[in-house]
N, C-alpha and C positions, 0 to 999 in steps of 0.2 A: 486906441492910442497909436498904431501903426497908423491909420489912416492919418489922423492928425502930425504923424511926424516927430512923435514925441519919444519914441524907440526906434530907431533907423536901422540900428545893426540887429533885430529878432529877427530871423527868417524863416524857423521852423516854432511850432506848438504844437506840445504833447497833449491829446486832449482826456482824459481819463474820465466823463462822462459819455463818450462814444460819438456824442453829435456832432462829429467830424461832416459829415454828408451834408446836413442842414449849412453849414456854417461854410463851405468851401468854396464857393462860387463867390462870399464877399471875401472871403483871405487873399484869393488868388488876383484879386483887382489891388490888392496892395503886396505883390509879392513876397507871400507867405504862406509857408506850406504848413499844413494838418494834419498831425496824424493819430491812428487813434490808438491808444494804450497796449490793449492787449492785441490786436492785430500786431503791432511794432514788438512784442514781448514775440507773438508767435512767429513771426519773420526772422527773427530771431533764435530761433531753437530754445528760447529760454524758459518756456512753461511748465517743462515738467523734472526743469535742473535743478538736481538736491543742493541743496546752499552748506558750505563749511556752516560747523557749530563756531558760536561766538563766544568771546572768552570775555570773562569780568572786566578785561584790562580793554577792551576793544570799544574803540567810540562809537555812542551812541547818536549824539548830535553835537553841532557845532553850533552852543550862544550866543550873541552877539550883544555887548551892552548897551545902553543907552548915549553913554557919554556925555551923561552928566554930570560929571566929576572929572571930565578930561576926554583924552579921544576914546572911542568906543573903542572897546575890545573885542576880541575871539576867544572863547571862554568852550574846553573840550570836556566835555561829561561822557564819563564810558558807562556801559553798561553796570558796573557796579554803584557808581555814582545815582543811578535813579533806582537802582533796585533797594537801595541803600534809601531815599527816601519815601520809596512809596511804602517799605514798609514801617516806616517811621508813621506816617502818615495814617496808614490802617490801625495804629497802633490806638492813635488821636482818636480819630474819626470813622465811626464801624462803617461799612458797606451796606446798606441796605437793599432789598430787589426792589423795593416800592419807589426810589425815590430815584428822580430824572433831575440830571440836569443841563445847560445846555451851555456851551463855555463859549467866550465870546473875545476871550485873551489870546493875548499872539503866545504861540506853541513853547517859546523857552520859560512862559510861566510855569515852569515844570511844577508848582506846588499845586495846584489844579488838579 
């Protein structure tokens, strides 16, 4: 997409499969830099920083609607909010070990 011009303002990519190395020599012909996850995590000092505990009230993710029923929204789910349905959910539908599945819906499908 960079090359074609169709993101102009992206200049950097986090790359979280590592294949920064393979991929660098075409970034850099579209002025764009690479970097790779945990390298950037460890340049950071941040690998073996204990994270605050998270509170019920603390957001988990931020949804965003469709809009189709008007303009989309920003819709804030805390951590209680999904721990609130997954056990709903378990309640429905037991957990089995035998059974895979492979989800193929964009991520605020939280009912998944």
């Amino acid at each position: 997409m960079k090359k074609e011009g169709l993101c102009p303002n992206v200049r950097t990519l986090i790359c979280m499969n590592g294949a920064v190395s393979e991929l660098q020599e075409e970034a850099s012909k579209v002025d764009l830099t690479l970097m790779n996850f945990r390298l950037l995590l460890k340049d950071m000092e941040l690998v073996n920083v204990e994270l605050e505990h998270t509170k019920k009230e603390d957001n988990y993710i931020f949804s965003y609607t469709s809009g189709t029923t008007g303009d989309a929204k920003g819709v804030k789910l805390n951590h209680k909010n999904i721990i609130s349905s997954t056990q709903t959910i378990k309640a429905r539908f037991p957990v089995l070990d035998r059974v895979v599945a492979i989800s193929y819906l964009p991520y605020p499908h939280s009912f998944e």
